[in-house]
N, C-alpha and C positions, 0 to 999 in steps of 0.2 A: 257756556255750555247750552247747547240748544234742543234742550228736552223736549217734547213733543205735551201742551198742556193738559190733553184728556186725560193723556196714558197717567202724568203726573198724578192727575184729578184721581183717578183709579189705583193708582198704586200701594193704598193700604190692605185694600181690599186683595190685592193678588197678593199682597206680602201675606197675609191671612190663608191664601190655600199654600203658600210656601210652606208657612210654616206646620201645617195639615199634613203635608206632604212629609216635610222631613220627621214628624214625630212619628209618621206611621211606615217606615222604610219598607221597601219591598225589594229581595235579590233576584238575579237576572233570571229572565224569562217568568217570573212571579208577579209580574209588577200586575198585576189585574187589578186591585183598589186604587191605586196611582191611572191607572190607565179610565176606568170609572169615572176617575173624577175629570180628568182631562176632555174625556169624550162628557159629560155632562155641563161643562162648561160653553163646550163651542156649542155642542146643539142649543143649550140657552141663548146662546147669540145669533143664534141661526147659521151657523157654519154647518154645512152638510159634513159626514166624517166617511172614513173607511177603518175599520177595525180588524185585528185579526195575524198581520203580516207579521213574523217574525214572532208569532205565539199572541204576545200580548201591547202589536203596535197599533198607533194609533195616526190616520191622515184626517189633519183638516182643508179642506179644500175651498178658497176662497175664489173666487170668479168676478170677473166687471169687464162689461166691454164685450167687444168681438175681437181681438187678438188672439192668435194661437199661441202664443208666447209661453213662456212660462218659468217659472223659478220654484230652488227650493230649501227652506230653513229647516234646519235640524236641531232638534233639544234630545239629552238623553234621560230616561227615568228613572234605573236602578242605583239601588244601594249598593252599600259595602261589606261583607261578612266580618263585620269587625264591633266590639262594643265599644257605648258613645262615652264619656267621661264627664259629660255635660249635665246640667242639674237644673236648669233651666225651664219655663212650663212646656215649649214646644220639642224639648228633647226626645229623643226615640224612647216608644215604649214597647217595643220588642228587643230582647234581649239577645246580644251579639249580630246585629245589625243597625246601620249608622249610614247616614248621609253625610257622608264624610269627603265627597270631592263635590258637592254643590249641585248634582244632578237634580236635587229639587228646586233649586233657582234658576239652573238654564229651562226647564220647564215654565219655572215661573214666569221669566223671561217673554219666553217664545209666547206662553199663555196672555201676556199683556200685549202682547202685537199681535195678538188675534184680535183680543177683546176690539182694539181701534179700527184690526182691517174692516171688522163684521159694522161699524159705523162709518166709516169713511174709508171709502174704499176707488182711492187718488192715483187709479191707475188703470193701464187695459190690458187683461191676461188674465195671468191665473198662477196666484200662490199657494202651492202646497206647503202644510207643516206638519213636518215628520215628527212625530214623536215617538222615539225609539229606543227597545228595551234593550237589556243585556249587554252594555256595553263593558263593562268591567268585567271583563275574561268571558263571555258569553258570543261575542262578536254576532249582537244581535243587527248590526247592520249589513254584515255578510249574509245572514240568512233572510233580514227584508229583503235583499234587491234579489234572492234564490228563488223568492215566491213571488216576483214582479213589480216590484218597486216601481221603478223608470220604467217599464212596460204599462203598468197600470198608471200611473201620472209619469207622465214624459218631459224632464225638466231641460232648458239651456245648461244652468251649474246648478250646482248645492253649494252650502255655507253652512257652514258650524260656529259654534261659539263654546271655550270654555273659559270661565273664572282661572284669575291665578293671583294665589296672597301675597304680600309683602311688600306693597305700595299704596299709594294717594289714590282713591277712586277718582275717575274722569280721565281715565288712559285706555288706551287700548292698543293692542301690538299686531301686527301683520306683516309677515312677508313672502316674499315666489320661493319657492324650492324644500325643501326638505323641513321640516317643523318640528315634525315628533320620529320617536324611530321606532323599527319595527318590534319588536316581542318574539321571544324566539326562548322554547325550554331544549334542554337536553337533559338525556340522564346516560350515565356509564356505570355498568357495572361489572367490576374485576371477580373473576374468577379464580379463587387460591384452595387451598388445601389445608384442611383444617387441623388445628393441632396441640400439645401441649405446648404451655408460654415456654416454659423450662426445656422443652425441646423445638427449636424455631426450625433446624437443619433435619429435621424430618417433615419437615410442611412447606407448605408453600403461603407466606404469610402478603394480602392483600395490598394489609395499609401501607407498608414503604414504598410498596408502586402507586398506591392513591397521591402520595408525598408527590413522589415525580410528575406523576398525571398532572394535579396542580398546578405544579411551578414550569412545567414544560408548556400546558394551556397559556401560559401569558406569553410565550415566544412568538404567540401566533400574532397578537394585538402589535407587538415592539420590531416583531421581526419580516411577519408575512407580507401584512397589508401598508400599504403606503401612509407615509407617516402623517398625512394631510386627510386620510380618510379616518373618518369618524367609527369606533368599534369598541363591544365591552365585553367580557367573558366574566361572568362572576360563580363562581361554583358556590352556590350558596350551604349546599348540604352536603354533610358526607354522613352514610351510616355503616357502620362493622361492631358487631361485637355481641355480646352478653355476658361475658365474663372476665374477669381481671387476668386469673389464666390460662384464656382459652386462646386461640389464634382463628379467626373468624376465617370461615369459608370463603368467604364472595366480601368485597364492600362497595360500596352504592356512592356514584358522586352525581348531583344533581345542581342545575343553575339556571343562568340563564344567559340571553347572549343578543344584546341591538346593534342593530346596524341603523344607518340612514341612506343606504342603495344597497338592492338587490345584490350587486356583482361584490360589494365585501362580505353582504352575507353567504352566497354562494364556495366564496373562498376561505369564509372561517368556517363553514359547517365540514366542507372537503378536508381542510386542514387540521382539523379537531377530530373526523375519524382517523384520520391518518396515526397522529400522535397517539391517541387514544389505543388504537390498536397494536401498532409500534413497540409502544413504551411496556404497553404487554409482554407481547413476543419477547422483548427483552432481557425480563424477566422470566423469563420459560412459561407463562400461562396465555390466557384468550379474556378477550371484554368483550361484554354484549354494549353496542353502542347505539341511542334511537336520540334522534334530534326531530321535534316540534315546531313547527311556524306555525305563529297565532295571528299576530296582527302585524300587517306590511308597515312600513312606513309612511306616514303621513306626507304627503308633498303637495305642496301647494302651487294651484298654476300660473303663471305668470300675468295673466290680463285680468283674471279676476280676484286677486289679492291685490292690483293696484285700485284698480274700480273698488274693493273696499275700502283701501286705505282712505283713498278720497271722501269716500263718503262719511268714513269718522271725522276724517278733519273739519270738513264742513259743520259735525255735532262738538268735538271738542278744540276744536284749533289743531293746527300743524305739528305744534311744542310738545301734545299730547296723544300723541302719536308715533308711535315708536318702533323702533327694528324686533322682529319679535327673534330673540335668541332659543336658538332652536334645544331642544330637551331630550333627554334618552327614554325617558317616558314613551306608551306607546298610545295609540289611540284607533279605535276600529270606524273613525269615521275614514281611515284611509279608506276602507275598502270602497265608500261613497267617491272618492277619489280618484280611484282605477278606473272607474264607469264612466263618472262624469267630470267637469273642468269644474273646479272652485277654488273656496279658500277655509281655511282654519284659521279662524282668530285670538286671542287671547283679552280679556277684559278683564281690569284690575280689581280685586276683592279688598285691598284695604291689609291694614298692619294686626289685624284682628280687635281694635279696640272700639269695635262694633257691637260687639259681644255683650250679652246682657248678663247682670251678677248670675252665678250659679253657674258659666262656664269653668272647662277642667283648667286646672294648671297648665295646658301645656299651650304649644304656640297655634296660632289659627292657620296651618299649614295642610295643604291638600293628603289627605289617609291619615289626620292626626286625629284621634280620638276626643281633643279639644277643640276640634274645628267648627264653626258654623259658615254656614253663606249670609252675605251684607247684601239686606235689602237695598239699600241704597244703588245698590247694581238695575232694580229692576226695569224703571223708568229708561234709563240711562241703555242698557240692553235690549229695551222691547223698542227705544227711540232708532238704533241700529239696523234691527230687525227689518221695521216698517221704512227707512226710509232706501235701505239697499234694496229693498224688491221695489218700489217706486221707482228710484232712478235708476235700477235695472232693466224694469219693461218700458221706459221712457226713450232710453239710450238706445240707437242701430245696435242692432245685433253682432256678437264679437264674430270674426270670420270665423267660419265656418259651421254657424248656424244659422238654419235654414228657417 
């Protein structure tokens, strides 16, 4: 493994604002103490910053050279609305918030390949680092590039990086096409006629058509779309009622629904009002039907998820380097994606037996309330960072950048 020795040299010390970071969790578009410290960091290094974008983001801007080049690494800042289980000293000490998918170590991360670029700075162009709020349902990355992102730093690609548990640190996963999938809520709600239980034949009772709603929704996934495309429909919620013998007016089914391309989503949002409203009529009443898209799909572009691949190998060997198996998970650095050509990568967090006494019972899995992030990542992530923008503005330009 061929770490980079300063960042090495350095890496207790950024493990120290990690853990800074994760005890003092901040949720989306909040993160202003995390942002603070991030922007106090690089100006100590002499990284010039921009502040501001997407509420509470943060740009550091590295320059060397006369190239017009340029690239761009991404780390995200916010928490989770979730309480931590963990007992530990750098545990969160705000109450139902938790750094629970590692957003304090990809900061970390990113923070330690500043600290090297702002010393050694082994290239000509100019690396921006985006540090970017709200990614956990806030799609602070959609509202950076709203307010100028790539307008105000004008990148060739971006690159992201997220931790993922349940292996040997020294791996990393990357591949072209489709990675995470998009996010997508809907909510239905049947309209019935409310009544006594003991008399059902003078009402019009909701939930046996919620029943069918349900089980007719999954004909869409087995029966609409092609058996080779990727899709999920989960009604996570249904609500009707208040009383044992009342017969509820209306009942509410809500969920949610990924895809990994536009045109299956396209096809299950049209096929879900369809049924939805159908299965109604069927029954003699009407649905109110509203379908949400939050985050596109992730996909990643095909020259620059090889150009990363490479570049791990080079840091961990070929062996360690892997197909990354793509997730129904969603992630808003797609919308970075839309804009620009890059890659999303995944970097292994470890079996959780990193963990210092006073973590919870549970397992070290991303949104588990037992989870922490392994510093051991940091080096190993800020080495990735600094040498993919190296032999990025090193390399001729991928066609069609100018």
């Amino acid at each position: 493994m061929k770490v980079i020795d300063s960042i090495l040299t350095q890496a207790a010390s950024i493990a120290s604002v990690r853990r800074d970071i994760h005890a003092h969790p901040e949720l989306c578009f909040q993160e202003q103490r995390t942002a603070d410290v991030v922007a106090a960091k690089l100006t100590e290094w002499g990284i010039p910053i921009h502040r501001g974008l997407g509420t509470t983001g943060v740009v550091g801007i590295v320059k060397n050279g006369n190239s017009s080049r340029a690239i761009g690494l991404r780390a995200d800042m916010d928490a989770l609305p979730m309480q931590e289980f963990n007992s530990f000293e750098h545990a969160s000490q705000y109450a139902g918030k938790m750094h629970a998918c590692g957003h304090d170590g990809h900061t970390a991360m990113l923070l330690a390949a500043a600290q090297h670029f702002a010393n050694s700075r082994n290239f000509d162009g100019t690396v921006y680092l985006i540090f970017q709020p709200a990614e956990e349902g806030g799609g602070g990355a959609r509202e950076m590039i709203k307010e100028g992102l790539f307008e105000k730093f004008p990148v060739e690609a971006v690159f992201g990086m997220h931790n993922w548990p349940g292996s040997q640190v020294g791996k990393f996963a990357v591949s072209a096409g489709p990675v995470m999938a998009s996010s997508n809520e809907f909510k239905i709600t049947i309209k019935g006629r409310g009544g006594h239980a003991a008399l059902p034949h003078l009402g019009l009772d909701p939930v046996p058509i919620a029943c069918q709603m349900v089980q007719a929704l999954q004909t869409i996934i087995s029966r609409n779309k092609k058996p080779i495309d990727a899709g999920v429909i989960s009604v996570t919620m249904i609500h009707a009622g208040g009383a044992t013998n009342v017969i509820p007016d209306s009942c509410e089914l809500q969920g949610t629904v990924r895809t990994f391309t536009l045109e299956v989503l396209d096809l299950i949002e049209q096929r879900m009002r369809e049924v939805a409203e159908h299965t109604a009529a069927a029954f003699g009443t009407t649905c109110e039907f509203s379908f949400k898209r939050n985050y596109s799909p992730t996909i990643n572009s095909a020259h620059e998820a090889e150009f990363a691949r490479k570049v791990m190998q080079d840091i961990v060997g070929a062996d360690n380097v892997i197909a990354q198996e793509p997730t129904m998970g969603a992630e808003d650095f797609a919308f970075m994606l839309q804009v620009k050509p890059g890659a999303y990568c995944f970097i292994v967090n470890g079996d959780g037996s990193h963990r210092e006494m006073g973590h919870g019972a549970g397992p070290c899995m991303l949104h588990n309330p037992s989870y922490d992030f392994n510093d051991d990542l940091i080096p190993l992530g800020a080495t990735y960072w600094v040498r993919l923008a190296e032999e990025w503005l090193k390399a001729a330009p991928a066609e069609g950048v100018r």
